[in-house]
N, C-alpha and C positions, 0 to 999 in steps of 0.2 A: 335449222332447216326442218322442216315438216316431213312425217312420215307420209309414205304413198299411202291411199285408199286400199291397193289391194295387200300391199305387205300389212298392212292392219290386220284386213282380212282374214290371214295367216298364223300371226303371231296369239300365243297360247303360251299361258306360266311353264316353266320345265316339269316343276313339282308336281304341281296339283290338274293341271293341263285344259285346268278355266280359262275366261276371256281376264283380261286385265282392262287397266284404263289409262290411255294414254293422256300425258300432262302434257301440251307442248310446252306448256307457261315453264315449268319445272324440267323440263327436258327426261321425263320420268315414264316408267309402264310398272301403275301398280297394282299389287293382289289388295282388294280387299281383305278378301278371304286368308289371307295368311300374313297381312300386314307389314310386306315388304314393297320394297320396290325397286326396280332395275331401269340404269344408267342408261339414255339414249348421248352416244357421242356423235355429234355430226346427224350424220340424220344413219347413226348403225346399232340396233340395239341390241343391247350388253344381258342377256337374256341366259348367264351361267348361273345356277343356283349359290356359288363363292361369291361371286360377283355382288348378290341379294342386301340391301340395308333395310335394315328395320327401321319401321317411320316412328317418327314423336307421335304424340297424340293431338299436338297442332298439326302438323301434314295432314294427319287421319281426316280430324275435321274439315281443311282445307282441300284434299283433296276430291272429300267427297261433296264439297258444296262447289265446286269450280262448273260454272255450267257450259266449260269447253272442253271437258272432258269429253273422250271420244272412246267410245267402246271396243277391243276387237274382237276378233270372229267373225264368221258370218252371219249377215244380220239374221233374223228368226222371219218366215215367210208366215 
């Protein structure tokens, strides 16, 4: 199940408190910038820094060429 538009919106790494990028494909919200990524179950995300896996360096590149990634925060006006 797909995250809502505005809980997107909302959600921000624990850490570092950037946007992440949401995978639906991969059920996944990851940092670039810190090269982790956090577990969406159902459609609830797992957004505890314990919780965080470190990506392979094929996710890395996979994640960053998927062009259904979905950014969150709000957008920039």
């Amino acid at each position: 199940m797909a995250l809502d538009s505005f809980l997107l919106e909302l959600l921000e790494d624990p850490v570092d408190h950037g946007p992440l990028l949401y995978l639906e494909s991969a059920s996944v919200l990851y940092n670039p910038r810190r090269g982790v990524a956090y577990e969406v179950r159902g459609s609830i995300p797992v957004l505890l820094p314990n919780e965080a896996r470190a990506v392979t360096d094929e996710e890395r590149d996979q994640y960053g060429a998927d062009p259904a990634a979905r950014s969150t925060g709000r957008p920039s006006s």
